[in-house]
Structure formats: structure tokens, C-alpha cells
C-alpha positions as CSV (number, residue, x, y, z in Angstrom):
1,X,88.4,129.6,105.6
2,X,88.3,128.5,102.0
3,X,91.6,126.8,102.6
4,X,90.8,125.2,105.4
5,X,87.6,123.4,103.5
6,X,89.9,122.6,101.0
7,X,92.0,120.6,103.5
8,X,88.5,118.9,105.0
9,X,87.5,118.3,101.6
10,X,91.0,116.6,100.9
11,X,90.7,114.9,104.6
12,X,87.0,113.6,103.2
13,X,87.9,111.9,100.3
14,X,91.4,110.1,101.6
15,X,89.2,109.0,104.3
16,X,86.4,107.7,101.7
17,X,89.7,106.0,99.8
18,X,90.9,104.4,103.1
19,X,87.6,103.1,104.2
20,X,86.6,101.4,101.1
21,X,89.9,99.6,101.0
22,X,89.6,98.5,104.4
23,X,86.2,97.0,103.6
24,X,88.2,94.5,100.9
25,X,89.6,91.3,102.2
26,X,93.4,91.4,101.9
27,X,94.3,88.9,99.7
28,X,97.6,90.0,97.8
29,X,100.6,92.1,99.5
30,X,99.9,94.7,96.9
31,X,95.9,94.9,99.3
32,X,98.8,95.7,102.1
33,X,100.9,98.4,100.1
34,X,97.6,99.8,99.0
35,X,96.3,99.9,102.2
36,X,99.6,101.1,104.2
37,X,99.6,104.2,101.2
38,X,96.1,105.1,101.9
39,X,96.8,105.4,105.7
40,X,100.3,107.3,105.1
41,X,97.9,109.6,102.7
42,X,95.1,110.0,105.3
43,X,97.5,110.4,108.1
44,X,99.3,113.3,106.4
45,X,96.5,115.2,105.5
46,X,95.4,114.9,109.4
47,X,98.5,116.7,110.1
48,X,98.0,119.1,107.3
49,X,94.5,120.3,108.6
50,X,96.1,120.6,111.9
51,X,99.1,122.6,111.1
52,X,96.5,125.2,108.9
53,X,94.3,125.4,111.7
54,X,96.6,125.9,114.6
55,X,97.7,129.9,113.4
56,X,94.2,130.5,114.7
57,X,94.7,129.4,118.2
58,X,98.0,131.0,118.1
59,X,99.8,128.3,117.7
60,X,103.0,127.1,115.3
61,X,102.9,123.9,114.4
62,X,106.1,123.2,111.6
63,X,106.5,119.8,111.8
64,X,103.7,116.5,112.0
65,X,104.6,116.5,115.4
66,X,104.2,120.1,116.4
67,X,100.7,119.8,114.5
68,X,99.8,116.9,116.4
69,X,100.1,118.0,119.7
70,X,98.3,121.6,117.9
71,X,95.5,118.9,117.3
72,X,95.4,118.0,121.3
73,X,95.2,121.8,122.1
74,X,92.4,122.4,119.7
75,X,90.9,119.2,121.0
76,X,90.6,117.6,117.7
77,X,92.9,114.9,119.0
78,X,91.7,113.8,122.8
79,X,93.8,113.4,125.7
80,X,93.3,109.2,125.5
81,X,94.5,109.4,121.7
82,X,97.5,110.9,122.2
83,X,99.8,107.7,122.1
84,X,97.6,106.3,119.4
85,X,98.5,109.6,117.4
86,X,102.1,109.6,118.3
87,X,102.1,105.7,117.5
88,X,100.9,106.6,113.9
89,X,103.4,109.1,113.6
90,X,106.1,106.8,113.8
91,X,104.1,104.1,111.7
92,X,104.1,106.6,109.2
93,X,107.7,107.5,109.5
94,X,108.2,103.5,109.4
95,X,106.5,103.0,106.2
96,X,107.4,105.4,103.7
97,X,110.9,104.6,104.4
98,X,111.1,101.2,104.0
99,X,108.9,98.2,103.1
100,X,109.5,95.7,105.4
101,X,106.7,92.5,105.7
102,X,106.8,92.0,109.2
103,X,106.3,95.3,110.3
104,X,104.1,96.4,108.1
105,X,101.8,93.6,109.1
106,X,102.4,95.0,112.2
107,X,101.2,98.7,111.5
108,X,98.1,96.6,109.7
109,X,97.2,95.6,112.5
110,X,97.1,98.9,114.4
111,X,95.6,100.7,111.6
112,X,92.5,98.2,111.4
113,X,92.1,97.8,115.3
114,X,93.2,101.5,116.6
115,X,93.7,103.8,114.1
116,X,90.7,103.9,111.8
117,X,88.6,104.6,114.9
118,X,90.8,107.1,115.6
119,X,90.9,108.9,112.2
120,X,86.6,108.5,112.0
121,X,86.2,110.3,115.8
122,X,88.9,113.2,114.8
123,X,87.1,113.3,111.5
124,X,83.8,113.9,113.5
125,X,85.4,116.4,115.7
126,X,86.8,118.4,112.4
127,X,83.7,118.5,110.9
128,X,81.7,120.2,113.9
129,X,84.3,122.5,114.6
130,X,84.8,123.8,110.9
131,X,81.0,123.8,111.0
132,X,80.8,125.9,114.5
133,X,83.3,128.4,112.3
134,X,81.3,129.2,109.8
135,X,81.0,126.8,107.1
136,X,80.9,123.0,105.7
137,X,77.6,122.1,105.5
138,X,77.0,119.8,102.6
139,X,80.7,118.4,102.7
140,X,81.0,113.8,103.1
């Protein structure tokens, strides 16, 4: 269990790091970069926190897309979200490959409109079930 506040914990603070810099106008293309590394960062540790909490369910989840559809089973991840979770996936795979303007204005876009809600309602959902198993009271 301690790893698995760990992972919250981790979730907590790339999530703090996201928000504030989607609070800042984006004014350079280094706002973009720094914005499009904060949601790779808060995307993988997502994934991360899925994969560690699927063994309990008896599920294997390997790879960020085994995890996510982990995430749907353990309804951390709804049913409507799923193409919005499979979209970031690919986003993700997009962005730390290349750097590309267009489409990274592109994934902007998504990540401001679509995926931020996202990430804040699977946040919620993380922190009530970690709570219902015993333990992270206290944690922001």
C-alpha cells in the first residue's frame, strides 16, 4: 500500500505542476514544450498508478495500454473516457517522439479542452478508492 501512495503522491504533484502551467497564458513555444512535458509527465504517472494497482484485481497490465484498459476495469477510467484515454495515449506517443508545431498545437488543444477534465475526474476517482483501501487521508 505504501507504494501505491507513493505513486498518488507522485500523480498529486505532476497534476499540481500541470495545472499551474495551464493557468499561464501561452506566450512563447517554450509555454507549449513546457506544457506538452507536463502532460507526457502526468499522463505516465496515470498509467503507472494503474499498472501497480491492477495485480490487485488480478489483472496484468505490461504496457500503457494494457494499464489503461486495467484503469476501465477498476473504473478509474469510465466507460465515456475511454477514447479520450486512448486519444492521449497516442498524443503521448506523438509527442515524445517528435516535436512537430502543428500537431502539437493540435494535442494543446485536446489537453486544455478534454484532457485536463479528464486527468482532475480520474484523479477524484483515485483518491476515493485509495482512501476506501485504507489510507490517504491528508494527501493534495
Amino acid at each position: 500500500m505504501a507504494d501505491h501512495l507513493q505513486a498518488l503522491q507522485n500523480l498529486e504533484r505532476a497534476m499540481g505542476e500541470l495545472e499551474t502551467y495551464a493557468a499561464l497564458p501561452i506566450v512563447h513555444r517554450r509555454d507549449k514544450a513546457g506544457l506538452i512535458q507536463a502532460f507526457e509527465f502526468t499522463f505516465e504517472l496515470f498509467w503507472k498508478t494503474f499498472q501497480k494497482l491492477a495485480p490487485e484485481a488480478g489483472l496484468e497490465a505490461p504496457s500503457p495500454r494494457e494499464a489503461l484498459l486495467a484503469g476501465v476495469k477498476l473504473r478509474l477510467i469510465t466507460v465515456d473516457e475511454r477514447d479520450d484515454w486512448s486519444q492521449m495515449l497516442r498524443d503521448r506517443n506523438l509527442t515524445s517522439h517528435t516535436y512537430n508545431a502543428p500537431v502539437a498545437d493540435e494535442i494543446l488543444g485536446r489537453l486544455l479542452d478534454r484532457y485536463l477534465p479528464r486527468f482532475r475526474a480520474t484523479q477524484t476517482r483515485l483518491r476515493q478508492t485509495m482512501s476506501s483501501a485504507g489510507g490517504t487521508s491528508g494527501t493534495s
